[in-house]
C-alpha positions as CSV (number, residue, x, y, z in Angstrom):
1,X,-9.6,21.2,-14.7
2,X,-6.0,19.7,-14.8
3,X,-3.3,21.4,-13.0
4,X,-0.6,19.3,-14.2
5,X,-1.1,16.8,-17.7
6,X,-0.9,13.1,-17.8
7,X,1.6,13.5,-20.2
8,X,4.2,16.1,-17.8
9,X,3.7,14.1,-14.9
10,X,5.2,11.0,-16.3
11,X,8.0,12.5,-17.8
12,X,9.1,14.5,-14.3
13,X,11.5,12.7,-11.8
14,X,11.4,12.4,-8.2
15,X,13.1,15.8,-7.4
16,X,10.5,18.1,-9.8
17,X,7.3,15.6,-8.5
18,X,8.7,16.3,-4.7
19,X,8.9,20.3,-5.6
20,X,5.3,20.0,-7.2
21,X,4.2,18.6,-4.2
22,X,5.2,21.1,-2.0
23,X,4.2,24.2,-4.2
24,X,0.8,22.4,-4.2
25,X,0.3,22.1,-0.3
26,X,1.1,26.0,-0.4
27,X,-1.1,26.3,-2.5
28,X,-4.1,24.0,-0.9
29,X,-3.2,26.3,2.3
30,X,-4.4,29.3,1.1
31,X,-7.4,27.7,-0.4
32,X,-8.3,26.2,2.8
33,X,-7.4,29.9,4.6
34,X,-9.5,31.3,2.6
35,X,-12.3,29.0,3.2
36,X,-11.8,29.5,7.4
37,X,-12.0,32.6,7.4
38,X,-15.4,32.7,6.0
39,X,-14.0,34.6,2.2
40,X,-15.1,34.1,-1.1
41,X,-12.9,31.8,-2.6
42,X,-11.4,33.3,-6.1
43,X,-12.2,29.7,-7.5
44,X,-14.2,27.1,-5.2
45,X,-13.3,24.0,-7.8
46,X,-9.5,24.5,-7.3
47,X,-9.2,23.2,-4.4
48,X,-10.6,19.6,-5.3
49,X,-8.3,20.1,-8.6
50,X,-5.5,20.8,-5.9
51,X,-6.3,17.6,-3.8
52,X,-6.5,15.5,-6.7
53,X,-3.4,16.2,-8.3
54,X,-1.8,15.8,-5.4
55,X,-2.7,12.4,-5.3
56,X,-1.9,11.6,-8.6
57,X,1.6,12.9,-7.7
58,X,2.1,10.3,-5.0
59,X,0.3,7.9,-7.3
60,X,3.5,8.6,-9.7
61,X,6.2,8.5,-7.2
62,X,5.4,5.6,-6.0
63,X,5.4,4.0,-8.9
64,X,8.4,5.3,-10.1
65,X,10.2,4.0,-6.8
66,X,8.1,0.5,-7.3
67,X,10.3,0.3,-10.9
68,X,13.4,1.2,-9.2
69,X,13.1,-1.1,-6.2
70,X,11.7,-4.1,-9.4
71,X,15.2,-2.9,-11.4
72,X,17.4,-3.5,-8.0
73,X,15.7,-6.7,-8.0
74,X,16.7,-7.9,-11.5
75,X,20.1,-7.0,-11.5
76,X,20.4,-8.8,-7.9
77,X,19.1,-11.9,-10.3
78,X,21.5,-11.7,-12.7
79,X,24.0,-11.8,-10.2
80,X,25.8,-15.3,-10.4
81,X,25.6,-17.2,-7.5
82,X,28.8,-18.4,-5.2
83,X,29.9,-21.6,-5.0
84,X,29.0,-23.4,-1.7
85,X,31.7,-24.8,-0.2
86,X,32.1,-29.3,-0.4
87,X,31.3,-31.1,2.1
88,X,34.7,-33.0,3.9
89,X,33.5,-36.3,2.8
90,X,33.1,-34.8,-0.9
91,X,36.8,-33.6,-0.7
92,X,38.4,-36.6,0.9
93,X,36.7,-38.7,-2.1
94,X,38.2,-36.7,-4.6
95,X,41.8,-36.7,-3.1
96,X,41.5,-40.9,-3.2
């Protein structure tokens, strides 16, 4: 009893996964409203559906911002590096 499919969830970014996420908690409130005040509840497995796709939402967010943080990474890498300055004795060697 999927709420969202593998499939969606990887192709949403972090603005539709953060909208999700909130539409969900709604949605998990009025479950657990339901279940404090002592109702039926229109479907009891729902809210275990609710809690678990939550998860898997954070599950994909953070992964997505793992990739970003690895992609920062590379291009810092690529980056080529400065020339340290010679030592005085180097110079004065060179200027002989």
């Amino acid at each position: 009893m999927a709420i969202i499919k593998k499939s969606e969830l990887k192709q949403m970014n972090e603005v539709q996964i953060t909208g999700k996420l909130e539409e969900l908690y709604k949605e998990l409130l009025r479950a657990n409203a339901q279940r404090a005040t002592n109702t039926p509840p229109e479907n009891p497995g729902r809210v275990k559906a609710i809690r678990r796709t939550i998860s898997k939402l954070y599950t994909i967010l953070n992964q997505k911002k793992k990739q970003m943080q690895d992609k920062i990474e590379v291009k810092r890498e690529e980056k080529p590096e400065k020339v340290k300055k010679q030592s005085r004795e180097v110079r004065s060697k060179k200027h002989e």
